[in-house]
Backbone as CSV, one residue per row, in Angstrom:
resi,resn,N_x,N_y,N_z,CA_x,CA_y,CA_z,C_x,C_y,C_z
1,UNK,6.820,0.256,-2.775,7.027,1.462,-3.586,7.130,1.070,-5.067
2,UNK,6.337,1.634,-6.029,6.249,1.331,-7.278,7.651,1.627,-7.888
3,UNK,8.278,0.337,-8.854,9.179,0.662,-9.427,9.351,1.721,-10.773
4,UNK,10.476,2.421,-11.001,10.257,3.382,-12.224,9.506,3.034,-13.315
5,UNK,9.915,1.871,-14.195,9.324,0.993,-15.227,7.529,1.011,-14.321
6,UNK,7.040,0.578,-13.387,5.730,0.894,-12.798,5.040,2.431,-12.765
7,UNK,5.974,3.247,-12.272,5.899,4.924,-13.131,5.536,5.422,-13.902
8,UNK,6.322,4.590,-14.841,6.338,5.119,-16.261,5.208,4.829,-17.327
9,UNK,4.473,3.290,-16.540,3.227,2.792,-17.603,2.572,3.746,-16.946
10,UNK,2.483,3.912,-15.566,1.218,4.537,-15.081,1.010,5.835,-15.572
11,UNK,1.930,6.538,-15.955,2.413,8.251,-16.589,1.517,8.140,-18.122
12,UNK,2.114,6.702,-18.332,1.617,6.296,-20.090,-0.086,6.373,-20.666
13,UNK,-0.427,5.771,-19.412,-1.876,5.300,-18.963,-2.248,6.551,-19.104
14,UNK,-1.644,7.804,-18.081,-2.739,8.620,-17.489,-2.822,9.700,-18.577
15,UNK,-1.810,9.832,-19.386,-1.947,10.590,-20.718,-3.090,9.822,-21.932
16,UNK,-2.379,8.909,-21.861,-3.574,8.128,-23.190,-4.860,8.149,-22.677
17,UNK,-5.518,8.646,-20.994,-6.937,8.854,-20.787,-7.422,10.282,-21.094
18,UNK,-6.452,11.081,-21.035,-6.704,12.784,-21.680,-7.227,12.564,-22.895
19,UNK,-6.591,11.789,-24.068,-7.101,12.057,-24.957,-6.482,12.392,-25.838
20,UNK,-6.475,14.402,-25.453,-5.489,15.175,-26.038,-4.947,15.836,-24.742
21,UNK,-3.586,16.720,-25.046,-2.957,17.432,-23.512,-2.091,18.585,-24.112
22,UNK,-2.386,19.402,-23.557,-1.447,20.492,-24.135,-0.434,20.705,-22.926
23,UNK,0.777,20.772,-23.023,2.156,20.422,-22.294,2.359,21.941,-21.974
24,UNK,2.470,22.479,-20.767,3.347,23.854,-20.497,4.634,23.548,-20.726
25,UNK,5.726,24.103,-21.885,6.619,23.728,-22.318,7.648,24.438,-21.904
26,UNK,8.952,24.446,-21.018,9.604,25.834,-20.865,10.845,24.707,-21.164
27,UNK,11.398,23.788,-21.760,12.752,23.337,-22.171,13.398,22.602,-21.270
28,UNK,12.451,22.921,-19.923,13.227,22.085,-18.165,13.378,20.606,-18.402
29,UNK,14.055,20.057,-17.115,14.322,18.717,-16.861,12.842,17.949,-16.981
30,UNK,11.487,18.586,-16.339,10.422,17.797,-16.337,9.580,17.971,-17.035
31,UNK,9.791,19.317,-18.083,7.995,19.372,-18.792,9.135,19.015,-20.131
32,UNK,10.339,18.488,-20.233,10.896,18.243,-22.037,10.539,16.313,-21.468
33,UNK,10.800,15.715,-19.774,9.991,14.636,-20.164,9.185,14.308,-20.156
34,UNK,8.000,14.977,-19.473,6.820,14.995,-19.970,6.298,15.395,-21.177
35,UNK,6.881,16.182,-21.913,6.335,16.475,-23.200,6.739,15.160,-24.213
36,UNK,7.864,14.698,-24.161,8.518,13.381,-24.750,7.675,12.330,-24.622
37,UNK,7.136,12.168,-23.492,6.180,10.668,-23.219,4.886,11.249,-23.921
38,UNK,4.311,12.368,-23.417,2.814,12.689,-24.158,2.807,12.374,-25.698
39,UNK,4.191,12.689,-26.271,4.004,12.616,-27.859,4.213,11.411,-28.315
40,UNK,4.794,10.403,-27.552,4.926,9.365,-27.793,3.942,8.360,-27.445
41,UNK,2.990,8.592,-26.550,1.692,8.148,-26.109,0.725,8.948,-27.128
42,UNK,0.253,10.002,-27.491,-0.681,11.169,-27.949,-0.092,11.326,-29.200
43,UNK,1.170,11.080,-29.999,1.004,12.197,-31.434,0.999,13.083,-31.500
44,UNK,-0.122,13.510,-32.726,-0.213,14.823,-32.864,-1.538,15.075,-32.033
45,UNK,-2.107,14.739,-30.892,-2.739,14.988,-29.559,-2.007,15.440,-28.508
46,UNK,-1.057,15.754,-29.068,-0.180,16.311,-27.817,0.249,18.036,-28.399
47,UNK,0.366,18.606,-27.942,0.541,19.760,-28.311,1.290,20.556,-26.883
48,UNK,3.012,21.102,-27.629,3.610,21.808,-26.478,3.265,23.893,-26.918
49,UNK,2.942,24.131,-25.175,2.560,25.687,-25.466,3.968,26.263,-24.875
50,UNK,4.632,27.050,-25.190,5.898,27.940,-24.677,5.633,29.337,-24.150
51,UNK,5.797,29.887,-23.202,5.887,31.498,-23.190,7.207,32.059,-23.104
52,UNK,7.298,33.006,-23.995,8.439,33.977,-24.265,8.194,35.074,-23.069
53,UNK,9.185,35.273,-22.084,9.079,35.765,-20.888,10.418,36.500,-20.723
54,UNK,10.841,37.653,-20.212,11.459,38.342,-19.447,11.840,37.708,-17.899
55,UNK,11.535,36.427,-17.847,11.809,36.114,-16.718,12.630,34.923,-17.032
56,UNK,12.496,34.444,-18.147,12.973,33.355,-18.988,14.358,33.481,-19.647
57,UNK,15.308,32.742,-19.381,16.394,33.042,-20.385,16.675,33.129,-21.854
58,UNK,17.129,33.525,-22.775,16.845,33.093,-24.318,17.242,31.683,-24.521
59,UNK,18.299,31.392,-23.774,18.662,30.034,-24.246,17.689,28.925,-23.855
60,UNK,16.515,29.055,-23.019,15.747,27.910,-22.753,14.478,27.961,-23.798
61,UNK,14.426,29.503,-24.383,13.495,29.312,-25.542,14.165,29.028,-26.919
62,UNK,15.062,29.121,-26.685,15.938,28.133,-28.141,15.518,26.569,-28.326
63,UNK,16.056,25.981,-26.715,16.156,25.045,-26.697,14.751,24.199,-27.011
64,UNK,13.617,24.945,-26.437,12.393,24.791,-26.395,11.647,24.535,-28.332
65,UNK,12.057,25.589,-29.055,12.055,25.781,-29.991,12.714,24.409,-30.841
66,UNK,14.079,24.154,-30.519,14.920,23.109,-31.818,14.293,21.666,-30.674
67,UNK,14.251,21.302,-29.805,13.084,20.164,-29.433,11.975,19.946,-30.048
68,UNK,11.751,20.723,-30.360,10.080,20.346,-30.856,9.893,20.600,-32.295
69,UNK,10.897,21.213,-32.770,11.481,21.066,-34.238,12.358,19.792,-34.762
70,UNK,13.175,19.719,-34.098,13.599,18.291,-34.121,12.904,16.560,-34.286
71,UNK,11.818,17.030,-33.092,10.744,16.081,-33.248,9.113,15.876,-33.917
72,UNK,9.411,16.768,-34.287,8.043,17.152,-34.708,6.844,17.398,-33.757
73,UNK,6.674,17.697,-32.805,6.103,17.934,-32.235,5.359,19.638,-32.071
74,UNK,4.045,19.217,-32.436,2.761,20.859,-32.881,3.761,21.806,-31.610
75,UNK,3.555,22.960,-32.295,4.366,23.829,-31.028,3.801,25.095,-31.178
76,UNK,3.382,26.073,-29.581,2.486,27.513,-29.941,3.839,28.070,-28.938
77,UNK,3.912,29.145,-29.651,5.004,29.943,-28.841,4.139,31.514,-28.686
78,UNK,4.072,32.127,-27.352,3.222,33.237,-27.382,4.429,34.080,-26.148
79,UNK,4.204,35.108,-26.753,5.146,36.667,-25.499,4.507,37.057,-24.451
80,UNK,4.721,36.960,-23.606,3.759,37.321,-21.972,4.694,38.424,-20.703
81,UNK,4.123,39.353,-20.871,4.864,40.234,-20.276,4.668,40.621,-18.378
82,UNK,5.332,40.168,-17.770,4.973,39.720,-16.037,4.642,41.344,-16.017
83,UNK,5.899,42.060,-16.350,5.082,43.425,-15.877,4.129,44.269,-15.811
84,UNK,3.481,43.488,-16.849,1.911,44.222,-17.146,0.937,43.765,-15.994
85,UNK,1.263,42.614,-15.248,0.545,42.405,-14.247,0.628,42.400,-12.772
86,UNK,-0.538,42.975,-12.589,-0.651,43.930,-11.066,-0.154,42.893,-10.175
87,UNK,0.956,43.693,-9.456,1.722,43.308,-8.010,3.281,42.273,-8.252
88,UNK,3.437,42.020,-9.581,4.457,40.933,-9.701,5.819,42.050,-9.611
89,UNK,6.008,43.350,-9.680,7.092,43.649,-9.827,7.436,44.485,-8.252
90,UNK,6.484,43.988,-7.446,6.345,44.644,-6.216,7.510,43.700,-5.771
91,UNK,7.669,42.576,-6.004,7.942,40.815,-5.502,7.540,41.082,-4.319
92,UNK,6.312,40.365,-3.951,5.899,40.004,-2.408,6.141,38.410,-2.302
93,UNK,6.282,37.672,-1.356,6.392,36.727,-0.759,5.439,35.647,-1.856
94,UNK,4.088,36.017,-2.198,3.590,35.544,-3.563,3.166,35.818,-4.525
95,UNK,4.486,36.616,-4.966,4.915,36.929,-5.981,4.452,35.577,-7.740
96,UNK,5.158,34.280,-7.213,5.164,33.155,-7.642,3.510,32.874,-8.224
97,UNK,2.332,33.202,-6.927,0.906,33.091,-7.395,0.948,34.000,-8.901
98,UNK,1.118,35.124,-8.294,1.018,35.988,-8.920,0.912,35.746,-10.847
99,UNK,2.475,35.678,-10.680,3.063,35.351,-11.824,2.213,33.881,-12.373
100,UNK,2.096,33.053,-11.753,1.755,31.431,-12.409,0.453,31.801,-12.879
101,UNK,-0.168,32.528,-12.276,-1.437,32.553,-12.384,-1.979,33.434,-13.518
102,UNK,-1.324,33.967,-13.465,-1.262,35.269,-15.455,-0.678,34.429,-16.135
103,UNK,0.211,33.240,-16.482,0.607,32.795,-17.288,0.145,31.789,-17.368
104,UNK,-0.567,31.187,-16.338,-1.790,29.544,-17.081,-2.743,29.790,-17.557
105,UNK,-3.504,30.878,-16.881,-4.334,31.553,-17.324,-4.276,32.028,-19.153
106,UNK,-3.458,32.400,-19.724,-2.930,32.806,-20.700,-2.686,31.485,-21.403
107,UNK,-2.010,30.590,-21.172,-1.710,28.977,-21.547,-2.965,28.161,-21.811
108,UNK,-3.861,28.632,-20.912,-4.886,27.815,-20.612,-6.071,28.061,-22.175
109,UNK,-6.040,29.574,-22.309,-7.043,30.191,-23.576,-6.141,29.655,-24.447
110,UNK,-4.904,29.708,-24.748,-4.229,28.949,-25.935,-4.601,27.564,-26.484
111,UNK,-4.204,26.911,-25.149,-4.872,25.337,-25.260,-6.500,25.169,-25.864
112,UNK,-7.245,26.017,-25.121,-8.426,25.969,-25.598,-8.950,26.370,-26.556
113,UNK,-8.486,27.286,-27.250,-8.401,28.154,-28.737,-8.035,26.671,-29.722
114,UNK,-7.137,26.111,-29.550,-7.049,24.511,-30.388,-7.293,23.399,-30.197
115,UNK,-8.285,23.682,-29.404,-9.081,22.366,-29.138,-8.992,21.552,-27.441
116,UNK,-7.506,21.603,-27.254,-7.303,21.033,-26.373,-7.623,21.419,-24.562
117,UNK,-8.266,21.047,-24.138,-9.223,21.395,-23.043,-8.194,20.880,-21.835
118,UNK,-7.357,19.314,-21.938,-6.412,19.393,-20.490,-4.921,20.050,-21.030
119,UNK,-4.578,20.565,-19.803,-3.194,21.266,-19.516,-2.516,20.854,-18.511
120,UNK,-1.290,20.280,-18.807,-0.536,19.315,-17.749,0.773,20.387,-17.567
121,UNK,1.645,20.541,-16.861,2.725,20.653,-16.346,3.647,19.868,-15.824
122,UNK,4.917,20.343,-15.481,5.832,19.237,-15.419,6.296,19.092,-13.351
123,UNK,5.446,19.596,-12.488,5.504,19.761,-11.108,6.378,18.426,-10.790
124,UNK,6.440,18.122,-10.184,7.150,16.300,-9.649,6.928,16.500,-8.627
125,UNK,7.301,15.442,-7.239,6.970,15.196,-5.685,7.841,15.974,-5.143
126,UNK,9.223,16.172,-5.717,10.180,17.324,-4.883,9.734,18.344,-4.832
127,UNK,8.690,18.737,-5.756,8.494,20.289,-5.756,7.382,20.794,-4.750
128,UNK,6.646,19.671,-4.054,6.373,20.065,-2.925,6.455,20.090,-1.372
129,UNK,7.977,19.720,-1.919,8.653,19.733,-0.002,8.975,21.524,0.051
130,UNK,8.756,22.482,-1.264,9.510,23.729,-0.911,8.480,24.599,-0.843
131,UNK,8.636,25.916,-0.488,7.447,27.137,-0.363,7.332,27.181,-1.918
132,UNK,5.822,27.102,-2.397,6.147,27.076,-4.069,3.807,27.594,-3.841
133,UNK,4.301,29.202,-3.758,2.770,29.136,-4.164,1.917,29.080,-5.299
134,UNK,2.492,28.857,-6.605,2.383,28.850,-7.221,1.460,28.154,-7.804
135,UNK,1.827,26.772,-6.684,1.121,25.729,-7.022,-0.775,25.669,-6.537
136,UNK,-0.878,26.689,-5.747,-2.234,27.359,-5.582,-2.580,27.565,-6.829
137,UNK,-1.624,28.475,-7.732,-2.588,29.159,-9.081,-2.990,27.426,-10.173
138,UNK,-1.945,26.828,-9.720,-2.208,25.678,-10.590,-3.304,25.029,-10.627
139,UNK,-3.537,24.543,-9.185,-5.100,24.001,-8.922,-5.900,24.780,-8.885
140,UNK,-5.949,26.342,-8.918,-7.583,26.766,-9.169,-7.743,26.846,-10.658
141,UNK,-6.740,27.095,-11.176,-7.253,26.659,-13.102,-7.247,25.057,-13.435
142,UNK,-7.368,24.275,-12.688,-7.358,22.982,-12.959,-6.308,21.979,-13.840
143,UNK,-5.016,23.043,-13.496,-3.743,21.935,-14.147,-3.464,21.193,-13.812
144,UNK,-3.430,19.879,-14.401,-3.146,18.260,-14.543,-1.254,18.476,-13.881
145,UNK,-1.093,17.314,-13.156,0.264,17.737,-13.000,0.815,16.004,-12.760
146,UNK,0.552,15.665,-13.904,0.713,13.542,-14.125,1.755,13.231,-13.751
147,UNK,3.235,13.920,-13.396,4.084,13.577,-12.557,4.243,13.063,-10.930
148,UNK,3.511,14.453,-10.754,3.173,13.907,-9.017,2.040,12.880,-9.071
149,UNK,1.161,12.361,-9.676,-0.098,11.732,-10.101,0.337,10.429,-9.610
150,UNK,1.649,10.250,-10.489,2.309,9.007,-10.905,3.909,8.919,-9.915
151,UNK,3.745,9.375,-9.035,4.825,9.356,-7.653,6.339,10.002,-8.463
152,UNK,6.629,10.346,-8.955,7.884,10.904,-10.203,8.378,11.738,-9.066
153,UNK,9.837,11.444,-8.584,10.765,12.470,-8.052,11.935,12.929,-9.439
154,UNK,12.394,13.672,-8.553,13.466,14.625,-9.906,14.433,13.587,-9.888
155,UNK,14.800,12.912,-9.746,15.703,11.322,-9.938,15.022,10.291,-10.862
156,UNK,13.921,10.300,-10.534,13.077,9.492,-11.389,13.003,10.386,-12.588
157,UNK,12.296,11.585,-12.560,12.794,12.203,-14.206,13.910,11.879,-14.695
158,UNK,14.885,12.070,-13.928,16.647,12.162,-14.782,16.891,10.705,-15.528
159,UNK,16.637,9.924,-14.352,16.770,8.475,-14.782,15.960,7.315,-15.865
160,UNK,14.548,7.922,-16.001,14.009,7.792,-17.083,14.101,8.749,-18.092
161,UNK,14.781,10.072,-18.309,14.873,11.023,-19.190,16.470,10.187,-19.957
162,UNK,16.937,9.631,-18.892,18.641,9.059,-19.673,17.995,7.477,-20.179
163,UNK,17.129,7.057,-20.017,17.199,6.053,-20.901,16.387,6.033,-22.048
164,UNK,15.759,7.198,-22.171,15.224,7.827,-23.413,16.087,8.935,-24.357
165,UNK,17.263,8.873,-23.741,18.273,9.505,-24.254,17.836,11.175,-24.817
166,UNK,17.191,11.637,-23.843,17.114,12.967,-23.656,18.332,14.070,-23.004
167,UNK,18.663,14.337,-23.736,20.147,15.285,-23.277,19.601,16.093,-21.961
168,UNK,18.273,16.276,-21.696,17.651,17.129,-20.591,18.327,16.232,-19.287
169,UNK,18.506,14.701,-19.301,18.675,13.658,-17.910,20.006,14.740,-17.194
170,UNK,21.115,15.351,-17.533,21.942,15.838,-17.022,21.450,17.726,-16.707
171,UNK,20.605,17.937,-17.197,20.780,19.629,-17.201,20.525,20.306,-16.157
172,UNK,21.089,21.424,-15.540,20.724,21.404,-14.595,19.004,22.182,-13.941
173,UNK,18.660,21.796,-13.366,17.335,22.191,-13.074,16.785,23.960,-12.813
174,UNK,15.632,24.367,-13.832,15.506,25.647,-13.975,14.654,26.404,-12.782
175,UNK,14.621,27.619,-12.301,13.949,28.763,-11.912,13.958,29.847,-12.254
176,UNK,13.230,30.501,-12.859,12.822,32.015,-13.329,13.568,32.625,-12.569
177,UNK,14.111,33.818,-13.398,15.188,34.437,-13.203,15.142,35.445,-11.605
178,UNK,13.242,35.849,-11.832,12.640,36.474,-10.540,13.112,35.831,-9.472
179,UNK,13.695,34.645,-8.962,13.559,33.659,-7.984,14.780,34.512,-7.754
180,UNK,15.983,35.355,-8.089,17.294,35.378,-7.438,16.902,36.538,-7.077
181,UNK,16.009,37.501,-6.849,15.636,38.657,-6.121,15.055,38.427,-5.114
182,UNK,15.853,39.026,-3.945,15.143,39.096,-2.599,13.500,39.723,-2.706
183,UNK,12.919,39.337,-1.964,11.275,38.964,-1.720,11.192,40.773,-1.043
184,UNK,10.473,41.682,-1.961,10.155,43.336,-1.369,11.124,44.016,-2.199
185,UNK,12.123,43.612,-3.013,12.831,44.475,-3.525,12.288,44.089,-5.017
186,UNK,12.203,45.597,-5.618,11.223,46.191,-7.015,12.313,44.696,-7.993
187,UNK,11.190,43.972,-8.987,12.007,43.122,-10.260,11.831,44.475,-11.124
188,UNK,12.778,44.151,-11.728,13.257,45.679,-13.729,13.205,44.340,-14.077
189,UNK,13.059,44.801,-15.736,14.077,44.025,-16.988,15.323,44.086,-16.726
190,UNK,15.733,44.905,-16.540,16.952,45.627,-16.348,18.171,44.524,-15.604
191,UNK,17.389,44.183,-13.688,17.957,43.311,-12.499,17.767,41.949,-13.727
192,UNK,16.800,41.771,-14.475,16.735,40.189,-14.759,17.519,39.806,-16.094
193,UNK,17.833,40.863,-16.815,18.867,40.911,-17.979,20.000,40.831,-17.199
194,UNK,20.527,41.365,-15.822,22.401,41.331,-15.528,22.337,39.839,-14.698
195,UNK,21.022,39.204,-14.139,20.757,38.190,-14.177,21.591,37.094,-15.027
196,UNK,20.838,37.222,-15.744,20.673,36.274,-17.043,22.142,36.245,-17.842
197,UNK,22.914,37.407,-17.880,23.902,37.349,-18.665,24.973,37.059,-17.420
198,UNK,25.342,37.431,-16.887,26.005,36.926,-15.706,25.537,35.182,-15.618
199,UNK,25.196,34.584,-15.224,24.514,32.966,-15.098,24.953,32.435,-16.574
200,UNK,24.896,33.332,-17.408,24.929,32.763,-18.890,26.804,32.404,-18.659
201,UNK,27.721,33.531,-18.334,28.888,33.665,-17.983,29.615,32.554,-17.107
202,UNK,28.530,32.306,-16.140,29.526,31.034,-15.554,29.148,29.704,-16.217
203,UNK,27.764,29.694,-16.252,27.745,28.090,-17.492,28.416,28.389,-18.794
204,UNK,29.402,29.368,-19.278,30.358,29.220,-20.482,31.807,28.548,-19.827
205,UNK,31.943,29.410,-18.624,32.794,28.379,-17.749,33.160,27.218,-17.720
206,UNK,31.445,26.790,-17.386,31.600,25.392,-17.548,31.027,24.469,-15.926
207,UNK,30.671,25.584,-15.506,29.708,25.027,-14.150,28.311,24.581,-14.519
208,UNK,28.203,23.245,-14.135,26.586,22.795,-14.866,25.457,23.163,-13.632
209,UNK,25.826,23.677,-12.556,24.271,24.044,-11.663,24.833,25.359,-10.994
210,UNK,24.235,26.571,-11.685,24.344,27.813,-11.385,23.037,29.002,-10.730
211,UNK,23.550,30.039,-9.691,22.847,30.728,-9.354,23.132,32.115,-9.163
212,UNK,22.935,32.695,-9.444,23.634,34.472,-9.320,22.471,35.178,-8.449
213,UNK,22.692,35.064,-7.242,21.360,35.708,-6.392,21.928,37.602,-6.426
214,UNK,20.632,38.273,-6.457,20.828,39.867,-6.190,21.374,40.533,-4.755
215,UNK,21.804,41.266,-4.413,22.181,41.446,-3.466,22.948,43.189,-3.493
216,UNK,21.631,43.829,-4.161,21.862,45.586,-4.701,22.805,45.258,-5.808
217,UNK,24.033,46.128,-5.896,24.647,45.446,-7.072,26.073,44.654,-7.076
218,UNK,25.647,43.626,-5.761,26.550,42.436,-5.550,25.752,40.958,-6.584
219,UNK,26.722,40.736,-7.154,26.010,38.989,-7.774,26.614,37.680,-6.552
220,UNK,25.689,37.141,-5.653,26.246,36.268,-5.175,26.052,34.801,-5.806
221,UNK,27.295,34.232,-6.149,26.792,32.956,-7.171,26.865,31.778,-5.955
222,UNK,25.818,30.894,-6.318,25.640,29.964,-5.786,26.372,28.658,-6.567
223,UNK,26.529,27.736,-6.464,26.698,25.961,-7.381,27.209,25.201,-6.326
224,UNK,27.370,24.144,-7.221,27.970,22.973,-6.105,29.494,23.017,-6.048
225,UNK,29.720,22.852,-4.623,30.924,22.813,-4.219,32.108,22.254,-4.636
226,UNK,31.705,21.167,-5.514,32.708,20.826,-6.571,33.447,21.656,-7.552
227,UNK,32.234,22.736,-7.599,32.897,23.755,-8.859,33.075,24.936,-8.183
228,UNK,33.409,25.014,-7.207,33.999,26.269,-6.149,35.742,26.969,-6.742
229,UNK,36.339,25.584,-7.001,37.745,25.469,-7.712,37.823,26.067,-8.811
230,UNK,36.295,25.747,-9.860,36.356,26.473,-11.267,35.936,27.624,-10.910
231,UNK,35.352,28.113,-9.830,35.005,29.770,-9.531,36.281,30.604,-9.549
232,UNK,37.252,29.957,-8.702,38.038,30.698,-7.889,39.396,30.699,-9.141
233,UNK,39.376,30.012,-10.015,40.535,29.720,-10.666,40.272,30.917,-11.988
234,UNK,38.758,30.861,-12.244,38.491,32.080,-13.097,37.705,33.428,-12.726
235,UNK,38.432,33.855,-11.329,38.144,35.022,-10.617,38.037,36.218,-11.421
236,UNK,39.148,36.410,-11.796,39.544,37.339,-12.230,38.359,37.896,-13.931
237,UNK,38.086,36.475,-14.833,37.414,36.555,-15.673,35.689,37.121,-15.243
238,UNK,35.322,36.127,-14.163,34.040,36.788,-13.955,33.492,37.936,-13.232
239,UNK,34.955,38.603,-12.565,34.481,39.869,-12.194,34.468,41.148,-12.960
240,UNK,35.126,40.544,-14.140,35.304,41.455,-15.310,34.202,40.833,-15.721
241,UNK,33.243,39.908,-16.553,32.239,39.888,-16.598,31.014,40.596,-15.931
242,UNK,30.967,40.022,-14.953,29.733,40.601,-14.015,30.121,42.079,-14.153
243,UNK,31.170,42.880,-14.149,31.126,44.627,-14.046,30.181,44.686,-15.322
244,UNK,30.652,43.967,-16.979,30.233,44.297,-18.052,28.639,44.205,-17.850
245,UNK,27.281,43.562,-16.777,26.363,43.689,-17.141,26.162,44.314,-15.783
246,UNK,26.485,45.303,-14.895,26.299,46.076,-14.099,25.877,45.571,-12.798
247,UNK,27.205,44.480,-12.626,27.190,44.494,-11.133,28.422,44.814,-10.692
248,UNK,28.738,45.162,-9.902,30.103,45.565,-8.945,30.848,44.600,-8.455
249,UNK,30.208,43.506,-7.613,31.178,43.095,-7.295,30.393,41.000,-7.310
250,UNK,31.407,40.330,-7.208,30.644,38.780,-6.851,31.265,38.035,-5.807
251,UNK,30.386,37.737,-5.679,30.593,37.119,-4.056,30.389,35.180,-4.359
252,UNK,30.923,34.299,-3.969,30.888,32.812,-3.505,29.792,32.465,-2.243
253,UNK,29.144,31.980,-2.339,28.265,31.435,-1.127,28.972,30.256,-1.069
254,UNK,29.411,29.945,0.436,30.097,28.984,0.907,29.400,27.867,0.800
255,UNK,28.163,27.922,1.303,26.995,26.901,1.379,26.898,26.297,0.312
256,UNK,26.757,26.863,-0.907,26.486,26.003,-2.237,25.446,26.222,-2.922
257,UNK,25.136,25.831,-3.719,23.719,26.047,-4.016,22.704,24.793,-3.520
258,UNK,21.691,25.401,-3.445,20.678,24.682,-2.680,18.976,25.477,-3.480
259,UNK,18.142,24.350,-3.391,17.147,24.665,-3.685,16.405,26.120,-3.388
260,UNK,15.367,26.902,-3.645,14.830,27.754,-2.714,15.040,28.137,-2.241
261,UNK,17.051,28.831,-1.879,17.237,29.484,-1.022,17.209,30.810,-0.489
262,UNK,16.318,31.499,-1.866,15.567,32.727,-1.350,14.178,32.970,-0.587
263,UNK,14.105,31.561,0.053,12.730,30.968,0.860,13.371,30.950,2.460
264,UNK,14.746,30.801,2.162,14.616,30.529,3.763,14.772,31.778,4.735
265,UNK,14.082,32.772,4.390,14.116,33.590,5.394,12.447,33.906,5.621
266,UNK,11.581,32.726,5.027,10.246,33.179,5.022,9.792,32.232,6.617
């Protein structure tokens, strides 16, 4: 099994044969280290694209934003609205196509509008042990995905993201806000704003891996069981929260949080 340092040239390699690469940029654990190595292999041949999304939190397009300001790194930031496209607010089961596929598509004319013809993403090998159709829309537009290329699990990101001293090695790992709605029930702005501000509420807490799944207008929060103690100790605060963005009541999942767990009833 190739060691990380073996990974990491090969990651090095497979960018410096692009050329140029335009990075799908959303601020996550894997496309801020993939975007980090491309610019450091590529320059100004590297170019990160962002979409401003309703499905997206504000704070990951901040973060997205002072990264690539920080480093200098070329940056296109464009607004993409899921609801304008047919069947995503139905949420069916691939829903995920749906959505990926209006937004590479969209990524893809960006990239190509400045020259840059490959488009990489930040996928890794974990991401295909889960139901993720998404990854259909990826390969019929022909996105590069040099993580899985180059054997990269989400350990291997973290662990080469901390010795590049990327504050991303600890954060906790992202999914669109759509992912906490059960699969047949209608997405609003509306469900993905009490989303978003609720989730925003317990990482002020101080829980670093959070989930607020829908459940009509129950918030059931998911995290790791370690921080079950910080749930329960500031009860009282987040149910007065969660009322303020219009949910009723919140519920603890005993289980924890866990990957995809609005998959396992598929």
């Amino acid at each position: 099994m190739p060691t990380l340092e073996e990974k990491l040239k090969a990651l090095q390699e497979t960018l410096q044969s692009y050329g140029k690469v335009a990075v799908a940029f959303s601020a996550g654990v894997d496309s801020t280290f993939l975007l980090a190595v491309a610019h450091e292999v590529l320059r100004e041949n590297a170019l990160a694209i962002t979409v401003q999304s309703p499905v997206v939190p504000a704070r990951e397009h901040d973060e997205a934003l002072s990264f690539c300001s920080q480093r200098g790194i070329r940056h296109i930031v464009f607004s993409a609205d899921q609801f304008s496209v047919e069947g995503f607010a139905a949420n069916p089961p691939d829903r995920c196509y749906i959505c990926k596929r209006s937004l590479f598509e969209s990524i893809c004319n960006k990239a190509h509008s400045e020259g840059f013809n490959v488009v990489v993403d930040g996928s890794n090998n974990d991401d295909l042990s889960d139901y993720r159709p998404g990854h259909k829309a990826l390969q019929e537009l022909s996105i590069q995905s040099p993580l899985v290329e180059c054997g990269f699990s989400k350990q291997d990101i973290r662990d080469a993201s901390a010795a590049m001293g990327l504050s991303t090695a600890t954060k906790q790992s992202f999914a669109c806000l759509a992912t906490r709605i059960p699969y047949g029930e209608t997405i609003t702005p509306e469900k993905l704003a009490r989303i978003d501000t609720a989730e925003q509420i317990l990482l002020d807490l101080g829980l670093s891996v959070v989930r607020v799944r829908l459940n009509g207008s129950e918030g059931r929060i998911e995290t790791k069981p370690e921080d079950f103690e910080l749930v329960l100790k500031n009860r009282e605060q987040i149910i007065a929260g969660f009322a303020t963005c219009g949910l009723d009541s919140a519920t603890l999942d005993l289980r924890g949080y866990r990957t995809g767990s609005m998959n396992e009833g598929l």
